[in-house]
N, C-alpha and C positions, 0 to 999 in steps of 0.2 A: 646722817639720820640715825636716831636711836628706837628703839622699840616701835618703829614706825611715825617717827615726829620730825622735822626738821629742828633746828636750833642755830644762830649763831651768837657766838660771844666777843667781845673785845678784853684784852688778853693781856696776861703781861706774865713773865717766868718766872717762877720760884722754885726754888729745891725741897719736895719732902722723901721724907726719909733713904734719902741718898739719890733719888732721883729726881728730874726735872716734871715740873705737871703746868700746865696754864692755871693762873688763876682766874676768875671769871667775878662779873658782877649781870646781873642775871633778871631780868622782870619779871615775875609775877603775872601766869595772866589766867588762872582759875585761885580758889581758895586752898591754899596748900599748906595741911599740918605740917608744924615743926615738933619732932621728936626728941628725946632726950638722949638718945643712942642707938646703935642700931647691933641685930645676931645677924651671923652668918652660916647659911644654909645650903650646905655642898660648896655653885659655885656664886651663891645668888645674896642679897643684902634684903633685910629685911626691918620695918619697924621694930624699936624697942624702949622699956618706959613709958616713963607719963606724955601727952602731949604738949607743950611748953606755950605755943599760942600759933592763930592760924595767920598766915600771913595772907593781906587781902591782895586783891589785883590792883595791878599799876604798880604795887612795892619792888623796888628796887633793892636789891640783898645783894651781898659779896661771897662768893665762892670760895673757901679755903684749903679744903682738902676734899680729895675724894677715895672710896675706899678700891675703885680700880678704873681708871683712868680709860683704858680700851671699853670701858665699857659702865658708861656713868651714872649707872643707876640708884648712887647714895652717893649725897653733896654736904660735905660739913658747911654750915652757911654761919654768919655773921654778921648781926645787923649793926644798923648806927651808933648802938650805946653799946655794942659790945659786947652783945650776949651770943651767945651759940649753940648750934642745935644740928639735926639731919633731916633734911627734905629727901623724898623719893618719888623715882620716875613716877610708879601707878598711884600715887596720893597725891596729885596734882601737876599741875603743866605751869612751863615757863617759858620765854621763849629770848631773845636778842635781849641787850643791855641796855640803859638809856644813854650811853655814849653812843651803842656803836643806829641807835638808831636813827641818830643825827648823822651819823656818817654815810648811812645809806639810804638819808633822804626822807625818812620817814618822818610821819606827822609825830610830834610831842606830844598828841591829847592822848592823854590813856582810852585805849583802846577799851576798857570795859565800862566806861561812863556813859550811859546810857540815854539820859534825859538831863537836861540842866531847864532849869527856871530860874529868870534872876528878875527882880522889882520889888515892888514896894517900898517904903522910906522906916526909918528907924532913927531916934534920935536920943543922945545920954549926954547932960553936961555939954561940953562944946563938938563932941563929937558927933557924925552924924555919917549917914550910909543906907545901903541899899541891904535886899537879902539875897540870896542868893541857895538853893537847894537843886543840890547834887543826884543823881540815882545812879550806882554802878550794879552791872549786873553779869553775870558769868555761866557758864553751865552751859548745858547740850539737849540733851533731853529734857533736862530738869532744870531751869532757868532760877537762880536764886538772885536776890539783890540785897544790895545795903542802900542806907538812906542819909547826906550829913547835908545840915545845914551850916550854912557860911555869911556871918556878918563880914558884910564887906564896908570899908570905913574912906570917907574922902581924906585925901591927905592934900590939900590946898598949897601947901610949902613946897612938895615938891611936886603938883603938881599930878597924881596917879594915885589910882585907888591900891588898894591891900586890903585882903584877910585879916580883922583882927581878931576873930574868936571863929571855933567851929565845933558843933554839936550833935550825937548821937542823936536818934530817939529811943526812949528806953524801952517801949513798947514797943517798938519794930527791931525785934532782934536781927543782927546784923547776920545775911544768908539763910533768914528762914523761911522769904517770901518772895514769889517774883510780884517783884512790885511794876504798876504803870508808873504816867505821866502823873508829877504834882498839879493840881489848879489852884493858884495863889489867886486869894482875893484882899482885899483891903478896905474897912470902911469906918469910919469914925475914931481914926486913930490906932486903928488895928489891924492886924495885918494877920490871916490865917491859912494854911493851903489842907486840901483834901489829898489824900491817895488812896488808892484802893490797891490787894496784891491777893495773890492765889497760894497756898501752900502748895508747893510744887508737887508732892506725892501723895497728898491727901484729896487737893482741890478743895481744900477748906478756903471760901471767898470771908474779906475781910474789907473796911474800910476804917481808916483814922481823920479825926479832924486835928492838927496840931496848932495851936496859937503861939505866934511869933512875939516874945519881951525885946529885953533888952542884950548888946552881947552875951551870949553863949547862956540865956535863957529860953527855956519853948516848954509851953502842957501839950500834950498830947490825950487824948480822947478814942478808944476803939468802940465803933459804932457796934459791928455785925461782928 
Protein backbone atom coordinates (compact mmCIF):
# COMPACT_ATOMS: atom_id res chain seq x y z
CA UNK A 1 0.00 0.00 0.00
CA UNK A 2 1.25 3.44 -0.86
CA UNK A 3 0.02 6.80 0.42
CA UNK A 4 -2.88 4.78 1.57
CA UNK A 5 -4.01 2.88 -1.85
CA UNK A 6 -3.61 -0.68 -2.56
CA UNK A 7 -2.13 -1.48 -6.11
CA UNK A 8 -1.12 -4.59 -7.78
CA UNK A 9 1.12 -4.89 -11.03
CA UNK A 10 2.26 -7.61 -13.22
CA UNK A 11 5.88 -7.43 -13.55
CA UNK A 12 8.91 -8.12 -15.24
CA UNK A 13 12.88 -6.89 -14.33
CA UNK A 14 14.99 -4.42 -15.74
CA UNK A 15 18.11 -2.67 -14.69
CA UNK A 16 17.92 1.10 -14.27
CA UNK A 17 20.79 2.89 -13.48
CA UNK A 18 22.71 0.00 -12.02
CA UNK A 19 19.94 -1.24 -10.21
CA UNK A 20 17.04 -3.78 -10.57
CA UNK A 21 13.32 -2.03 -10.50
CA UNK A 22 9.87 -3.92 -11.74
CA UNK A 23 8.52 -2.64 -14.70
CA UNK A 24 4.92 -2.32 -14.57
CA UNK A 25 1.92 -1.82 -17.05
CA UNK A 26 -0.69 -0.11 -14.96
CA UNK A 27 -4.64 0.88 -15.58
CA UNK A 28 -5.91 3.87 -15.47
CA UNK A 29 -8.80 4.28 -13.15
CA UNK A 30 -9.47 8.20 -12.50
CA UNK A 31 -8.33 10.98 -15.20
CA UNK A 32 -4.56 11.22 -14.62
CA UNK A 33 -2.34 14.23 -16.02
CA UNK A 34 0.71 13.31 -17.88
CA UNK A 35 3.66 15.79 -17.20
CA UNK A 36 6.51 16.74 -19.01
CA UNK A 37 9.05 16.20 -16.13
CA UNK A 38 9.14 16.28 -12.71
CA UNK A 39 11.54 18.75 -9.45
CA UNK A 40 12.50 17.40 -6.56
CA UNK A 41 11.55 18.67 -3.16
CA UNK A 42 13.88 17.55 -0.05
CA UNK A 43 12.66 13.98 -0.18
CA UNK A 44 9.40 14.24 -2.14
CA UNK A 45 8.63 14.39 -6.37
CA UNK A 46 6.75 16.89 -7.69
CA UNK A 47 4.91 18.01 -11.10
CA UNK A 48 6.90 19.88 -13.53
CA UNK A 49 6.27 21.50 -17.23
CA UNK A 50 3.57 21.67 -19.42
CA UNK A 51 0.95 19.02 -19.19
CA UNK A 52 1.42 16.60 -22.36
CA UNK A 53 -2.44 15.04 -22.19
CA UNK A 54 -4.66 13.42 -19.73
CA UNK A 55 -4.93 9.88 -19.69
CA UNK A 56 -8.67 8.62 -19.47
CA UNK A 57 -9.85 5.64 -17.47
CA UNK A 58 -9.63 2.13 -18.51
CA UNK A 59 -6.10 3.29 -20.26
CA UNK A 60 -3.61 0.88 -20.13
CA UNK A 61 0.10 2.65 -19.95
CA UNK A 62 3.59 1.05 -19.30
CA UNK A 63 5.71 1.83 -16.47
CA UNK A 64 9.34 2.67 -17.25
CA UNK A 65 11.12 4.12 -14.60
CA UNK A 66 10.60 5.52 -11.47
CA UNK A 67 12.25 8.34 -9.59
CA UNK A 68 12.52 6.01 -6.07
CA UNK A 69 11.21 2.80 -6.21
CA UNK A 70 10.64 2.27 -2.17
CA UNK A 71 8.48 4.77 -2.57
CA UNK A 72 6.57 5.34 -5.97
CA UNK A 73 5.19 8.44 -6.03
CA UNK A 74 6.59 9.63 -9.77
CA UNK A 75 6.14 7.00 -12.69
CA UNK A 76 8.01 7.60 -15.96
CA UNK A 77 5.08 6.03 -18.27
CA UNK A 78 5.02 5.27 -21.94
CA UNK A 79 2.25 4.78 -24.02
CA UNK A 80 1.53 2.75 -27.27
CA UNK A 81 3.13 5.15 -29.85
CA UNK A 82 5.89 5.81 -27.75
CA UNK A 83 5.71 8.89 -26.09
CA UNK A 84 6.61 9.74 -22.60
CA UNK A 85 5.76 11.60 -19.66
CA UNK A 86 5.38 11.45 -15.37
CA UNK A 87 2.20 10.52 -13.67
CA UNK A 88 1.97 11.20 -9.96
CA UNK A 89 0.49 9.44 -6.92
CA UNK A 90 -1.85 12.76 -5.82
CA UNK A 91 -2.78 13.71 -9.57
CA UNK A 92 -4.71 10.72 -10.15
CA UNK A 93 -5.06 6.88 -9.34
CA UNK A 94 -4.40 3.72 -11.07
CA UNK A 95 -4.69 0.52 -9.96
CA UNK A 96 -3.71 -3.57 -11.35
CA UNK A 97 -2.66 -4.13 -14.95
CA UNK A 98 -4.94 -5.61 -17.66
CA UNK A 99 -2.79 -8.84 -17.65
CA UNK A 100 -2.66 -9.20 -14.21
CA UNK A 101 -6.52 -8.67 -14.08
CA UNK A 102 -7.07 -11.74 -16.07
CA UNK A 103 -4.92 -13.49 -13.77
CA UNK A 104 -6.93 -12.71 -10.76
CA UNK A 105 -10.02 -13.27 -12.17
CA UNK A 106 -11.33 -10.09 -12.60
CA UNK A 107 -14.04 -8.88 -15.01
CA UNK A 108 -12.28 -7.19 -18.47
CA UNK A 109 -15.21 -4.50 -18.63
CA UNK A 110 -13.61 -1.28 -17.67
CA UNK A 111 -14.45 -0.55 -14.62
CA UNK A 112 -15.37 3.29 -15.18
CA UNK A 113 -17.99 2.72 -18.02
CA UNK A 114 -20.94 3.56 -16.74
CA UNK A 115 -23.85 3.29 -19.07
CA UNK A 116 -23.86 1.67 -22.34
CA UNK A 117 -26.90 1.92 -25.02
CA UNK A 118 -26.58 0.01 -28.04
CA UNK A 119 -29.67 -0.07 -31.11
CA UNK A 120 -30.68 1.46 -33.74
CA UNK A 121 -29.76 0.60 -37.45
CA UNK A 122 -27.28 2.62 -39.75
CA UNK A 123 -26.56 1.91 -43.24
CA UNK A 124 -23.52 3.23 -45.82
CA UNK A 125 -23.01 1.51 -49.20
CA UNK A 126 -22.92 -2.37 -48.44
CA UNK A 127 -22.17 -1.74 -45.00
CA UNK A 128 -24.45 -1.77 -42.30
CA UNK A 129 -24.68 -1.85 -38.39
CA UNK A 130 -25.97 -0.85 -35.17
CA UNK A 131 -24.98 2.27 -32.66
CA UNK A 132 -23.84 1.95 -29.93
CA UNK A 133 -23.00 5.00 -26.98
CA UNK A 134 -20.61 4.43 -24.33
CA UNK A 135 -20.67 6.71 -20.91
CA UNK A 136 -17.53 6.30 -18.64
CA UNK A 137 -17.45 8.22 -15.50
CA UNK A 138 -14.85 8.63 -12.60
CA UNK A 139 -14.47 10.71 -9.58
CA UNK A 140 -15.51 10.78 -5.77
CA UNK A 141 -17.13 13.70 -4.80
CA UNK A 142 -17.12 15.17 -7.99
CA UNK A 143 -18.32 12.60 -10.65
CA UNK A 144 -17.22 13.65 -14.13
CA UNK A 145 -17.77 11.62 -17.41
CA UNK A 146 -16.93 11.31 -21.10
CA UNK A 147 -19.20 10.46 -23.74
CA UNK A 148 -18.13 8.16 -27.23
CA UNK A 149 -20.13 6.95 -29.75
CA UNK A 150 -19.42 3.58 -31.48
CA UNK A 151 -20.56 2.42 -34.96
CA UNK A 152 -20.77 -0.90 -34.78
CA UNK A 153 -20.58 -2.76 -38.51
CA UNK A 154 -21.89 -6.53 -39.39
CA UNK A 155 -19.19 -8.58 -40.68
CA UNK A 156 -21.40 -11.51 -42.33
CA UNK A 157 -17.91 -13.22 -43.67
CA UNK A 158 -16.72 -13.87 -40.64
CA UNK A 159 -19.49 -14.00 -39.07
CA UNK A 160 -19.17 -11.13 -35.80
CA UNK A 161 -19.72 -7.65 -35.34
CA UNK A 162 -16.84 -4.91 -34.85
CA UNK A 163 -16.11 -1.34 -34.13
CA UNK A 164 -15.73 0.41 -37.24
CA UNK A 165 -15.62 4.12 -36.37
CA UNK A 166 -15.91 5.94 -32.87
CA UNK A 167 -16.79 9.61 -32.06
CA UNK A 168 -16.25 12.34 -29.46
CA UNK A 169 -18.94 14.78 -29.04
CA UNK A 170 -17.51 18.01 -29.40
CA UNK A 171 -19.95 19.86 -27.21
CA UNK A 172 -19.70 17.52 -24.37
CA UNK A 173 -16.17 18.08 -23.43
CA UNK A 174 -14.53 15.05 -22.17
CA UNK A 175 -14.64 15.32 -17.88
CA UNK A 176 -16.56 18.35 -17.58
CA UNK A 177 -19.92 16.77 -16.84
CA UNK A 178 -21.36 14.13 -14.95
CA UNK A 179 -23.45 12.93 -17.43
CA UNK A 180 -26.79 10.29 -17.03
CA UNK A 181 -28.15 7.60 -18.98
CA UNK A 182 -28.46 8.13 -23.10
CA UNK A 183 -32.20 7.79 -24.44
CA UNK A 184 -31.78 6.64 -27.96
CA UNK A 185 -34.75 7.00 -30.21
CA UNK A 186 -35.12 6.27 -33.83
CA UNK A 187 -37.78 7.35 -36.40
CA UNK A 188 -38.00 7.90 -40.06
CA UNK A 189 -34.60 6.87 -40.92
CA UNK A 190 -33.11 8.51 -37.97
CA UNK A 191 -31.62 7.80 -35.27
CA UNK A 192 -31.03 10.49 -32.18
CA UNK A 193 -30.25 10.07 -28.26
CA UNK A 194 -30.81 12.74 -25.36
CA UNK A 195 -28.35 13.20 -22.35
CA UNK A 196 -28.65 15.22 -19.82
CA UNK A 197 -25.24 16.07 -17.11
CA UNK A 198 -24.56 18.36 -14.24
CA UNK A 199 -21.20 20.40 -13.97
CA UNK A 200 -19.95 18.68 -11.06
CA UNK A 201 -18.80 21.93 -9.06
CA UNK A 202 -20.96 24.45 -10.41
CA UNK A 203 -24.37 22.21 -10.69
CA UNK A 204 -24.90 23.96 -13.88
CA UNK A 205 -27.79 21.38 -15.46
CA UNK A 206 -27.35 20.87 -19.14
CA UNK A 207 -29.11 18.62 -21.77
CA UNK A 208 -27.88 17.63 -25.56
CA UNK A 209 -29.82 16.32 -28.41
CA UNK A 210 -27.01 14.60 -30.74
CA UNK A 211 -28.21 13.15 -34.22
CA UNK A 212 -26.66 9.92 -35.23
CA UNK A 213 -25.13 10.01 -39.51
CA UNK A 214 -23.10 8.02 -40.97
CA UNK A 215 -19.76 6.27 -39.61
CA UNK A 216 -18.08 8.47 -37.31
CA UNK A 217 -20.48 11.26 -38.10
CA UNK A 218 -23.11 13.01 -35.28
CA UNK A 219 -24.59 16.98 -34.79
CA UNK A 220 -25.02 17.59 -31.55
CA UNK A 221 -27.35 20.37 -30.16
CA UNK A 222 -27.22 21.92 -26.27
CA UNK A 223 -30.69 22.58 -25.17
CA UNK A 224 -30.20 24.34 -21.56
Amino acid sequence: MTNGRWFTFAATTLAFGGGCYSVHSIRITEPTPVYESHRNEGSSYHPSGRVLRVLAPGKCISVVDARDPKDPTAWKVRDDAGAEGWIFWDHGDWSWSCASAREHGGSLLDPSVSRVVSGGYWEQGEQRGRYRIVVRSAGWEHVSSSVRVEWIVEDPDKQQNRVLASSSVDSIPDWGWSLGAPHLTCAAARCQFTIEGTEPHVFEEARWVVTLRGPGHLTATKEK
